[in-house]
N, C-alpha and C positions, 0 to 999 in steps of 0.2 A: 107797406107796413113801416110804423117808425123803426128806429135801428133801437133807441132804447125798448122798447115794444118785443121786437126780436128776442134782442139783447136777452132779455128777462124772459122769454119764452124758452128760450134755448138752452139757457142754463140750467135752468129745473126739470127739463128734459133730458139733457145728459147726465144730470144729479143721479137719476133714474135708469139710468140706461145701466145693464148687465151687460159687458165686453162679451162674453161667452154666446149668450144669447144673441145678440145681436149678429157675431160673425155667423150662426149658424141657419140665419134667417135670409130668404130671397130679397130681393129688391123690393117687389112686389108683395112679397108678407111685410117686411119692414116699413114699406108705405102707407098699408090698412091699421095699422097698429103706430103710427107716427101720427097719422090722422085723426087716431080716436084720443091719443094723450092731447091732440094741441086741441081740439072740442072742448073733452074735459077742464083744461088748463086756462084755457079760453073764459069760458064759463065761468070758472072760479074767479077768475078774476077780475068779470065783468069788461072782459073788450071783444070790442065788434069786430067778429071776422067773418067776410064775404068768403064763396066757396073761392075766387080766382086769389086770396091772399094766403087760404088756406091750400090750395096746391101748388103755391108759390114756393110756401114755408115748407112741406114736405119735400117740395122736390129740392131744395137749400139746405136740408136737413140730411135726404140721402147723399148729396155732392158730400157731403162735410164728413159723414162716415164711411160711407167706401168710397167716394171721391179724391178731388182737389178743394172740396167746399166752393169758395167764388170763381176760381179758376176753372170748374168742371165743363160751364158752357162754353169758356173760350176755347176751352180746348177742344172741345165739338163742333167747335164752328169751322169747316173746313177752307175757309179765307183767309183765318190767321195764318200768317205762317213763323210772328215773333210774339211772346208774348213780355214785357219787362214791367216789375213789380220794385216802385222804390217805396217801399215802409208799406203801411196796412192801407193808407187812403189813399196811393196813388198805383195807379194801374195803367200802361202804354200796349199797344198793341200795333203790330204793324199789319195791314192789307193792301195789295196791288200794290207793295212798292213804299208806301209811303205810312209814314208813322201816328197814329193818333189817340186821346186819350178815351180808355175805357169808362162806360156806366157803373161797371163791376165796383164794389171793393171789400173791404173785410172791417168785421166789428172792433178788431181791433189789433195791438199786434201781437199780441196773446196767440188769438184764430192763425194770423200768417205764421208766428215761429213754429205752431205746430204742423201746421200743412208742410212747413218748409222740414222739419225732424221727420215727418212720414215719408215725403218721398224720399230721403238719404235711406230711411233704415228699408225702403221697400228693394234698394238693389243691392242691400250690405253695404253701407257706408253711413257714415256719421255727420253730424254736424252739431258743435257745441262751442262753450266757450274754448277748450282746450282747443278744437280746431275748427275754426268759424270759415271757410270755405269750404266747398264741396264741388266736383264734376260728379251726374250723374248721369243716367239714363231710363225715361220712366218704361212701362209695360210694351207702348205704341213702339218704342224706338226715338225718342222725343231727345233732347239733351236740354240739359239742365244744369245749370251754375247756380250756387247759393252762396249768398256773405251775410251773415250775422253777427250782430254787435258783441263785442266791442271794435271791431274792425269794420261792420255799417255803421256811420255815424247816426244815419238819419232811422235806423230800423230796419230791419233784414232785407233783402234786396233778391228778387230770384229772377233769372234771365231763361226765358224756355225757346228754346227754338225746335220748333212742331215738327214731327214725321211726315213726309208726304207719303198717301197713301200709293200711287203709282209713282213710277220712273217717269221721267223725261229724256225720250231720245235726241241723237242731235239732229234729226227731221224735224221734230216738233219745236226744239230751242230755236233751227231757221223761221219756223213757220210765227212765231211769238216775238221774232225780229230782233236778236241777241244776235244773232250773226246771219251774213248769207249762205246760200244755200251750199255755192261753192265751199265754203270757209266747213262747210258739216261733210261735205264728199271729203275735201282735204284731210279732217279730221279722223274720219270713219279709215279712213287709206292709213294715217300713221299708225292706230290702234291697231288696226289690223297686221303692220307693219312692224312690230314690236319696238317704237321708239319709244327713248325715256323723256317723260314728260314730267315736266314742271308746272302744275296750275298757281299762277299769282293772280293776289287780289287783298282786298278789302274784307272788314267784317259784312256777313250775308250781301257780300258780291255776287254767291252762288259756287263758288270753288267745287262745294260737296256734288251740286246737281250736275256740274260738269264732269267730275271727275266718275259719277254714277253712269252719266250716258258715254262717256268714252267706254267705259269695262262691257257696255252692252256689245261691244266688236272684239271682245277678245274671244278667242277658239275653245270649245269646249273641254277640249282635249287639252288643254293647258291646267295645271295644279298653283294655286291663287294663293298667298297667303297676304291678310291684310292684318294689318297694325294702327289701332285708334286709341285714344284715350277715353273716350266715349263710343259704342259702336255706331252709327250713321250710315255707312255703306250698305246698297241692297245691292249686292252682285249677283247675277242671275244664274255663272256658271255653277253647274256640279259637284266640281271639283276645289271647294274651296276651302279655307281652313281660316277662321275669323279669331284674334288672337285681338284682348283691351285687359289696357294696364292696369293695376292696382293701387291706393295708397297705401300708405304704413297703418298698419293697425295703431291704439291704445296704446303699448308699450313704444312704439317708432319704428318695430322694424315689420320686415315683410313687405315694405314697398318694392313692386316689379314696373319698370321704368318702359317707355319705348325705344329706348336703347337697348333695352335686355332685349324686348322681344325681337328686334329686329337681329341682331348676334345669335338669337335661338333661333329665327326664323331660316338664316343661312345653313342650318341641322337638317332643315326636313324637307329639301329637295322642290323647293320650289322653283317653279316655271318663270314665274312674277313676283313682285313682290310690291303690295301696297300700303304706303302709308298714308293715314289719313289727313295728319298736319305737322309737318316738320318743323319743329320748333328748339331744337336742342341740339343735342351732343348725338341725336340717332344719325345727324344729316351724315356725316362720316362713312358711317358704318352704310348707312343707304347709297351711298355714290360709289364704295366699295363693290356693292353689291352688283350695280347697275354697271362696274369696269370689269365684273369677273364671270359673264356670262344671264345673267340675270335679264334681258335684253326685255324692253314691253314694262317695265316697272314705272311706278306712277307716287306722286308724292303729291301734296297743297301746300302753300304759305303766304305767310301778309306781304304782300308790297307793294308800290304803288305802280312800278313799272319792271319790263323784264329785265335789265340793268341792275335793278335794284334787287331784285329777288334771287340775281348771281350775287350778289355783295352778302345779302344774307345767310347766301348759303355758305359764303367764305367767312363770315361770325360765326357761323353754329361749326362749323368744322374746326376751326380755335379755341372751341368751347373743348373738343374733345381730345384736343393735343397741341401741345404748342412747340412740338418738335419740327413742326413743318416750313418751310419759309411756303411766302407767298405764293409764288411763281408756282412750287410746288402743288398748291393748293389748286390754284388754279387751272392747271396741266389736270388736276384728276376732273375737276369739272365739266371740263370741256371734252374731255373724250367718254365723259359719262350721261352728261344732258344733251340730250339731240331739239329739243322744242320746247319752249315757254310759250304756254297761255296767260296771257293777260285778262280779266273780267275786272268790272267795274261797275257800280251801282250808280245810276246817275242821279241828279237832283230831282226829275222828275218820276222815280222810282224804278223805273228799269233797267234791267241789266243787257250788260253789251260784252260781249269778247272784244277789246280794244285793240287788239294785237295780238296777231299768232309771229313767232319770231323764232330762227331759227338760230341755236349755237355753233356756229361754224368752225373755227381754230382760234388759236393764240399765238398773236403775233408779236414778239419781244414782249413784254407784260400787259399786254390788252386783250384783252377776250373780244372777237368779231364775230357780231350779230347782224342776221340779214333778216331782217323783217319781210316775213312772204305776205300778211294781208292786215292791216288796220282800217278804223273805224275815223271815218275825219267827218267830225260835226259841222256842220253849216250854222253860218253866227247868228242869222236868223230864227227864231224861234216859233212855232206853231200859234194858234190864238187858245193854243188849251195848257200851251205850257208844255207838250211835248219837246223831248231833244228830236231834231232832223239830224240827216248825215249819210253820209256814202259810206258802205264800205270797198275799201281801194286794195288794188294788187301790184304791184311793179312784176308778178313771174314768178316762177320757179329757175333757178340755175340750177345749170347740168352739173354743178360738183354737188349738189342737192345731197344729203344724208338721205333725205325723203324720196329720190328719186333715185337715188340708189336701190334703197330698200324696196321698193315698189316694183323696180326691175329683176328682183331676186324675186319675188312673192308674186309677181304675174301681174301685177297689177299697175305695170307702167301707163295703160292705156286709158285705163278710170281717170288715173294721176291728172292726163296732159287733158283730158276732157275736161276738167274741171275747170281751169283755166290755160291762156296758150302760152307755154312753157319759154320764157325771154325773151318777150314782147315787151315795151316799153310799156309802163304805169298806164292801169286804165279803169275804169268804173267795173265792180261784177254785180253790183246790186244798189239800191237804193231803197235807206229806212224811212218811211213817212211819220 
């Protein structure tokens, strides 16, 4: 159907439409009676509609009212797993990795600003000229960025990145070739080991999927409290207590920050403590946490390498005091981080654990890192375009955190199975 075509169906149709009635009607009523006005309508106005244009236009019609409108089958399509909207006519979607542009679009951006005001006010939040950004989270668990003009230049902009319906273990992450299988035993052993872990990476590196399947190893019997700006974490235990930030209402105030929550979180006797992306002045107060018993806590942030993601963490901690000298700083980091995960998206769209690295001590003002397993890509590349590459071990050392901890927890024996504990560098796996 043409869009002006639509266009002029739709409007005369919503002219029509009773808000009242309509919420109090099923899908399925609202279809039989969506179908009979576009007939009517049809009619009147002399254009030809086939039955497959006409259950085209109703099933466009129900997205649009109790939906996302265009967005409704992307988000049913369970291959998305990004969806990004710059203005009404352009629509990206990423699958398997790689980014391409959608059939979808919207009539105009009238259609998108309103899609984009419904999902804010669906989880209590706003989005206007007074404040033209947004973090949400829809029904699914989905997260959702909005910018609206006058801060979109090009026309409101919405960034969805989709709920997976199941977990991913770190059995399955080995089996889908992100790491070996070694690198998932080692993994499952630190979790289970209550070490503080750091995941780095890039935007949809996968941080959240990794830091989902680590929590699949923690003890039932452990009391969880996590801390997100959006919620995203499915943790499976029991005992858990899911705590996301607020903004500032209308007036400015009543923003609850993730620095508050994580300050209130050390109130209510947690086991662990997770944050979902360190980005601030919370990093402090979480390294705090992780030096004063807190042992098994777990955090994500942007960087490109595990070096880099200790530097960050020494920004965000000068963010929240600057009474500290350096060294200082650094002294609490290291006896608070025991392992960086590195993850990586690659050009070819999958993701790789680059680097599992361990924080070992500080030596006059340098932090030493022993990298227990990375990923070294072969310069050759496949005829499909796939990345090749090993992933490589140099050992575990016996001053090991990891192999300490796995000797207190019984679990020295899994540990040295996985790989042979200070042996010189050698292949554990190979990605095709």
């Amino acid at each position: 159907m043409e869009m002006s075509v639509y266009a002029k169906l739709r409007l005369q149709i919503f002219d029509a439409l009773e808000l009242e009635v309509v919420n109090s009607l099923t899908k399925e009523q609202l279809g039989r009676q969506l179908s009979g006005a576009i007939d009517l309508l049809a009619e009147r106005l002399s254009l030809p509609l086939t039955e497959m244009l006409r259950a085209e236009f109703v099933t466009s019609l129900i997205d649009e009212i109790h939906g996302l409108g265009p967005l409704q089958s992307l988000m049913d399509d369970d291959g998305i797993s990004d969806i990004m909207i710059n203005g009404w006519s352009q629509i990206y979607i990423e699958r398997n990795g790689l980014v391409e542009r959608s059939m979808a679009s919207f009539i105009d951006e009238q259609q998108l600003l309103q899609i984009a005001k419904r999902i804010a006010n669906r989880v209590g939040r706003r989005v206007d000229e007074s404040q033209p950004t947004c973090d949400a989270r829809l029904a699914d668990g989905s997260r959702v960025n909005i910018v609206i003009p006058p801060v979109a230049l090009d026309g409101t902009s919405i960034s969805i990145r989709k709920f997976k319906k199941s977990s991913l273990g770190l059995d399955n992450l080995a089996e889908l070739g992100a790491m070996s299988p070694e690198m998932a035993e080692l993994l499952m052993i630190a979790a289970r080991c209550r070490l503080n872990i750091l995941i780095s990476g890039g935007t949809g590196s996968g941080k959240t999927t990794m830091m989902n399947a680590l929590s699949q190893y923690i003890s039932e019997n452990e009391r969880i409290v996590s801390i997100e700006d959006a919620a995203e974490l499915k943790l499976q235990q029991p005992h858990v207590v899911r705590l996301e930030t607020r903004t500032a209402g209308i007036e400015g105030n009543g923003a609850i920050t993730q620095r508050d929550l994580v300050i209130n979180s050390l109130r209510m006797r947690p086991d662990r403590i997770i944050v979902g992306e360190c980005r601030g002045s919370e990093a402090f107060e979480m390294l705090q946490a992780m030096n004063t018993g807190h042992d098994g806590s777990m955090s994500t942030l942007h960087a490109n390498t595990p070096r880099d993601a200790l530097a960050r963490v020494e920004s965000m901690v000068m963010m929240a005091t600057n009474n500290l000298p350096l060294e200082a700083i650094r002294r609490t980091i290291v006896s608070a981080v025991d392992l960086v995960i590195q993850i990586s998206r690659l050009h070819d769209g999958s993701r790789k654990v680059m680097s599992i690295t361990e924080v070992v001590s500080l030596e006059g003002c340098n932090v030493v890192l022993e990298e227990i397993f990375r990923f070294q890509p072969n310069m050759s590349q496949s005829q499909s375009g796939k990345v090749n590459g090993n992933f490589i071990t140099a050992g575990l050392m016996q001053r090991s955190i990891l192999m300490e901890k796995a000797r207190f927890f019984g679990l020295e024996d899994k540990l040295s199975a996985a790989f042979r504990v200070g042996e010189p560098e050698f292949k554990v796996g190979e990605q095709a």
